[in-house]
C-alpha positions, 0 to 999 in steps of 0.5 A: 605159398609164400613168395618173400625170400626173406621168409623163405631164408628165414624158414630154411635156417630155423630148419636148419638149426632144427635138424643140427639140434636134434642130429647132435641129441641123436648123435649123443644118445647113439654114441652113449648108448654104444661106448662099450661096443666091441667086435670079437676076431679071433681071441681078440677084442676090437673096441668101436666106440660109438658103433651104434652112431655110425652105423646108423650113418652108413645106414642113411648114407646108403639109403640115400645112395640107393634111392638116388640110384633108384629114382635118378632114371624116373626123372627121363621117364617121366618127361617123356610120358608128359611130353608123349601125352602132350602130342596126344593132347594137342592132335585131339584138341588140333582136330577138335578146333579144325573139324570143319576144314578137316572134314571139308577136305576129306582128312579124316583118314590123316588125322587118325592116323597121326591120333592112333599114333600118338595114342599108341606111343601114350599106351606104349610108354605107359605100358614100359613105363608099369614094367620098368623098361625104356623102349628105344 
C-alpha cells in the first residue's frame, strides 16, 4: 500500500479526469442517441431532448439513494456484533490466562456463567443479525 500523499493525490485526480472523461463521452452518446425522444399526452407531443441522459441520471441517483438507505443501518450492526464477540474473545482468553487462580478459588461456576452470557449475546446478535432485526 502506498503511504506518500503526494501519490495518493496524484491517483485521486488521474481518477478523476478518468471518470469526467468518460461521464462526458457517455453523456454525449446518451444525449445523441435520444434528441429525438418525444412523450405523447393526449394529441400532443412533449419533446424531452436527451431523455435518455437523464434517465440514466435519475436512475444512478436513486440507486445510490437506496443503498445508502439500505446499508446505512449496517454500519451499528455491525460494531455491535464486533464489540459483542470481542466481550466473548477477552472472557475465554480471561479464563484461559487466570485458570490456575480461578480454579484455586472454586470460580468455575462465575466465569461460565459470564462465557455463556456472552456467547449467548454472540449467538443473539448473529441470529438478528441473519434475520434483519435489531434487538433491543
Amino acid at each position: 500500500m502506498r503511504g506518500n500523499c503526494g501519490e495518493l493525490s496524484a491517483d485521486l485526480g488521474v481518477g478523476l479526469v478518468q471518470a469526467s472523461i468518460l461521464f462526458g463521452v457517455f453523456a454525449g452518446v446518451l444525449w445523441g442517441l435520444s434528441t429525438d425522444f418525444s412523450l405523447r399526452f393526449g394529441d400532443r407531443d412533449y419533446p424531452i431532448p436527451g431523455f435518455m441522459l437523464w434517465a440514466a441520471i435519475a436512475y444512478a441517483t436513486g440507486g445510490s439513494l437506496l443503498s445508502y438507505w439500505v446499508g446505512r443501518g449496517l454500519i451499528n450492526r455491525n460494531a455491535e456484533r464486533y464489540a459483542t464477540e470481542a466481550n466473548l474473545r477477552f472472557s475465554l482468553v480471561r479464563v484461559n490466562e487466570h485458570v490456575d487462580d480461578i480454579s484455586l478459588a472454586q470460580g468455575e461456576p462465575d466465569e461460565r456463567r459470564r462465557i455463556e452470557r456472552h456467547l449467548g449475546d454472540v449467538l443473539a446478535r448473529d441470529t438478528a443479525h441473519r434475520v434483519g432485526v435489531t434487538p433491543i
